[in-house]
C-alpha positions in Angstrom: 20.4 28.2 174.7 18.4 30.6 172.9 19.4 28.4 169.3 17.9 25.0 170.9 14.7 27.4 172.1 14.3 28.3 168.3 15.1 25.0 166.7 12.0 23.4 169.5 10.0 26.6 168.5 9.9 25.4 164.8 9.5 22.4 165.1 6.1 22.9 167.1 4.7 25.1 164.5 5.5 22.3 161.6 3.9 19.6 163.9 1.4 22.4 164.1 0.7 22.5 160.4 0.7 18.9 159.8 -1.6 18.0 162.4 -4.5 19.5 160.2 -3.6 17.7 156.8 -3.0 14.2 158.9 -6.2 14.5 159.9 -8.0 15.6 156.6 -6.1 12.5 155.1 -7.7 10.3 158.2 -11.0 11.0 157.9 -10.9 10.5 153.5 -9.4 7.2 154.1 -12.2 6.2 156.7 -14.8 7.3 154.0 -12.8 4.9 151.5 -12.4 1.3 153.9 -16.1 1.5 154.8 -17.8 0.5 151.6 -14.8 -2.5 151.4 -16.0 -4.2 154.6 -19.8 -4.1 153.4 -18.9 -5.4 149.9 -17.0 -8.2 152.4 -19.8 -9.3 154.0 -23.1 -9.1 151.6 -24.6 -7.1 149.1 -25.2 -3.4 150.0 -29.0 -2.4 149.8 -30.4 1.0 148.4 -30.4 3.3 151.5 -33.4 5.0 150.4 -36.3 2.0 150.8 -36.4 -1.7 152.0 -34.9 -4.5 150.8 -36.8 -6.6 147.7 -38.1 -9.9 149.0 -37.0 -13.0 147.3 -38.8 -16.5 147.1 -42.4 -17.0 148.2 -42.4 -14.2 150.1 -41.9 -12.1 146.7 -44.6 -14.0 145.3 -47.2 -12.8 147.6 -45.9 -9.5 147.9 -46.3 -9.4 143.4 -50.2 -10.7 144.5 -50.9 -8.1 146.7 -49.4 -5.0 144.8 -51.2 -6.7 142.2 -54.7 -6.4 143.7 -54.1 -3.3 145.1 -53.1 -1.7 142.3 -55.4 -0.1 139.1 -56.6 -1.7 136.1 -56.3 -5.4 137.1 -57.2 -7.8 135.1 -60.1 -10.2 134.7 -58.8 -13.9 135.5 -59.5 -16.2 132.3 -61.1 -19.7 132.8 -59.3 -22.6 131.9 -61.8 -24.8 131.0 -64.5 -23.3 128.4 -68.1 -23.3 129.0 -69.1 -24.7 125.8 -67.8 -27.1 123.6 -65.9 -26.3 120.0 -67.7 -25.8 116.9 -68.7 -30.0 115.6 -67.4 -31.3 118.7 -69.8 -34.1 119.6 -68.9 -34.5 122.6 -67.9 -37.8 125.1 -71.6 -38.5 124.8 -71.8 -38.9 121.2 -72.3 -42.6 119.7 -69.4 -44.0 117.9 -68.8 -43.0 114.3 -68.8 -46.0 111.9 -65.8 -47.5 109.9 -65.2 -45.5 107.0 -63.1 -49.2 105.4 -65.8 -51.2 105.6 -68.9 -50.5 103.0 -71.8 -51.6 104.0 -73.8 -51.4 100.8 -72.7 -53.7 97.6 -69.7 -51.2 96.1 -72.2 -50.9 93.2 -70.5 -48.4 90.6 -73.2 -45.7 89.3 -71.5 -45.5 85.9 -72.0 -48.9 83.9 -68.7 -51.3 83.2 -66.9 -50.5 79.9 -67.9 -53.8 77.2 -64.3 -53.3 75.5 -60.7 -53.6 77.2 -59.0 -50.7 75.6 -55.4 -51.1 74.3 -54.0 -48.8 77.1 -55.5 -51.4 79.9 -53.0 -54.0 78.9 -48.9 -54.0 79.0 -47.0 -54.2 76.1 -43.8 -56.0 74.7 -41.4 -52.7 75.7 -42.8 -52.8 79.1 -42.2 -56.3 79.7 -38.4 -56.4 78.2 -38.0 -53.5 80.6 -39.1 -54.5 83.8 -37.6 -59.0 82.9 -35.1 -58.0 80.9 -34.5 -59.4 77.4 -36.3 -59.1 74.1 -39.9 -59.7 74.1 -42.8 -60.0 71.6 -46.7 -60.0 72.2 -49.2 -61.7 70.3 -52.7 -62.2 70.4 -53.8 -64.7 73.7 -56.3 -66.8 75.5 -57.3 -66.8 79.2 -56.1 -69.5 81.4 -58.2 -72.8 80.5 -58.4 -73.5 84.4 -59.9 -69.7 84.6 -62.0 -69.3 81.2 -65.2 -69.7 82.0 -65.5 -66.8 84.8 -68.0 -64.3 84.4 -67.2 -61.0 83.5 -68.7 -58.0 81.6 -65.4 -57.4 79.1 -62.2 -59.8 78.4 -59.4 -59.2 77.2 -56.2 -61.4 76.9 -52.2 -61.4 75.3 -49.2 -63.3 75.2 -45.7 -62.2 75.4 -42.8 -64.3 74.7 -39.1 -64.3 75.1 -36.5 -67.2 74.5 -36.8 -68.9 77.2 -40.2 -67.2 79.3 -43.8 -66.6 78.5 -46.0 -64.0 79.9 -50.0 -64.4 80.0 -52.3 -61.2 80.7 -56.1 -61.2 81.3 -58.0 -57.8 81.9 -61.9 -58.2 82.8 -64.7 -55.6 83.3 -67.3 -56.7 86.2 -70.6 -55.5 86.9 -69.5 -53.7 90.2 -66.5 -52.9 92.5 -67.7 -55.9 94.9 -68.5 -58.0 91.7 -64.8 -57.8 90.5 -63.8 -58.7 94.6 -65.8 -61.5 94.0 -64.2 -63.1 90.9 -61.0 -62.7 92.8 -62.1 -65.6 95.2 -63.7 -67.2 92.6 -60.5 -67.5 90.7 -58.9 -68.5 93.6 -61.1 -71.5 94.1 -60.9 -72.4 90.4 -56.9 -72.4 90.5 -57.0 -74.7 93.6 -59.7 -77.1 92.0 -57.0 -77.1 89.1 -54.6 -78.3 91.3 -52.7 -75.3 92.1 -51.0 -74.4 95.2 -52.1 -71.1 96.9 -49.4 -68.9 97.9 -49.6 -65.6 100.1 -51.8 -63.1 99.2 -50.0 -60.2 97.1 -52.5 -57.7 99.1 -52.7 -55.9 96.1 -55.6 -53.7 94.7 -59.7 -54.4 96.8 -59.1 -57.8 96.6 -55.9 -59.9 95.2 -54.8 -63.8 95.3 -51.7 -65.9 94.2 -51.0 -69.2 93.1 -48.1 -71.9 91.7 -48.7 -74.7 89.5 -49.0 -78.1 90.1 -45.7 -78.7 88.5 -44.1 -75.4 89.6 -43.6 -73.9 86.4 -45.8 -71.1 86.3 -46.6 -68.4 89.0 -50.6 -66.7 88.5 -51.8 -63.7 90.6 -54.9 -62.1 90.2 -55.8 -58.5 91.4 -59.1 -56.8 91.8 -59.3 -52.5 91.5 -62.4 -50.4 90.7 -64.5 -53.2 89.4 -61.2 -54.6 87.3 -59.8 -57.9 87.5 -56.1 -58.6 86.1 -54.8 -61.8 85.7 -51.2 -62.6 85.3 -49.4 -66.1 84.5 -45.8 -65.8 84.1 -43.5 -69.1 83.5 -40.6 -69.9 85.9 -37.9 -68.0 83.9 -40.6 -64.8 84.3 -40.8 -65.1 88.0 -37.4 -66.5 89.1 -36.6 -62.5 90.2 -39.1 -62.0 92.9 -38.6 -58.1 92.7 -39.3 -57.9 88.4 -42.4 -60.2 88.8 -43.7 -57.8 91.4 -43.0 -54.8 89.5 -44.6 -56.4 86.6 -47.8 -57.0 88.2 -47.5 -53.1 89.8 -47.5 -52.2 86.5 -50.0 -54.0 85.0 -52.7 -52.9 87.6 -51.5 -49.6 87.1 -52.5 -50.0 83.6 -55.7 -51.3 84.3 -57.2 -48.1 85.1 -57.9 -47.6 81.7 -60.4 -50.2 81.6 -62.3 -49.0 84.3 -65.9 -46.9 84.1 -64.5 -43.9 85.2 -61.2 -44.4 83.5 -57.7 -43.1 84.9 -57.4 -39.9 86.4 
């Protein structure tokens, strides 16, 4: 009897002394479940001041701390009181067209009275852009074309076996002058009867025309009071992209002949 006594005895003071510590242990691991069930069901928010608004109502919340606060700042206008330095304005009249002149194109500087030798091609220029072996001689304009106007003339021939080249470089009076012989040409080649063709739309002023018989191909081209005048057989022209070249090049060269010269 008195050994069950002491076995009940000890075991109420261990229940005793574990009672405490059960506890302890119940009380940390409520601490530790709480914050899992917030994180379950939203975001936790600071516990020392409200909540920060979203959407509009963040928006006016930003104007008013805004106002209220120090310092604030002066709204700008968006649409300026005056108008930008040489702005005219919706009011202002139309400029005019800066392509078309309206006085005669007169040049200020009188035309040259000699074709220098760097205003017309040469025989290595021409066996370069055709192709083949070329020579250059002394020439005559056009007879359809020879009596035109013009302050300077200058003309050459070059030759190949089988083609012929025939180059005219004029001086005229003024820019709208040398525009001016361009048609006239024109007319003159069609009186001839020659066939226009399209219009190069090369240089101020520029026209283009085959013979009656087919075998030769003229354009003439008008730039800074300069006419050139090219007539190239069939065997000259037969390669659309050389005979263009040729003519590029040869109004290129014209500069030289003009009273400013090249620059």
């Amino acid at each position: 009897m008195t050994r069950v006594t002491t076995r009940r005895a000890a075991g109420l003071t261990l229940a005793g002394a574990l009672l405490p510590a059960a506890l302890l242990l119940s009380a940390c691991g409520g601490q530790q479940a709480e914050p899992r069930a917030t994180e379950q069901s939203g975001p936790v928010s600071p516990s020392n001041g409200p909540s920060a608004p979203t959407g509009a109502d963040s928006a006016e919340a930003g104007s008013a701390s805004a106002g209220s606060g120090e310092g604030q700042s002066v709204p700008v206008e968006h649409e300026p009181s005056a108008l930008p330095p040489g702005d005219p304005g919706l009011d202002a009249p139309p400029a005019p067209n800066p392509g078309v002149p309206e006085d005669d194109r007169d040049q200020k500087v009188r035309a040259r009275t000699v074709v220098p030798d760097p205003a017309m091609l040469d025989a290595q220029t021409v066996s370069g852009v055709l192709g083949g072996s070329w020579r250059q001689s002394g020439g005559r304009p056009l007879g359809c074309l020879a009596g035109d106007d013009a302050v300077a003339k200058r003309s050459a021939t070059y030759r190949s076996q089988d083609a012929q080249v025939l180059q005219t470089v004029a001086t005229h009076d003024s820019l709208a002058e040398a525009d001016r012989a361009v048609a006239r040409l024109g007319r003159r080649l069609g009186g001839c009867g020659w066939t226009r063709l399209a219009d190069p739309r090369l240089g101020s002023a520029s026209t283009a025309a085959r013979g009656a018989d087919g075998s030769r191909t003229a354009v003439v081209v008008a730039a800074e009071g300069v006419t050139v005048t090219l007539v190239g057989s069939k065997a000259a022209t037969q390669s659309r992209a050389r005979w263009s070249s040729l003519v590029d090049l040869a109004l290129g060269n014209s500069c030289a002949a003009t009273a400013h010269g090249c620059h």
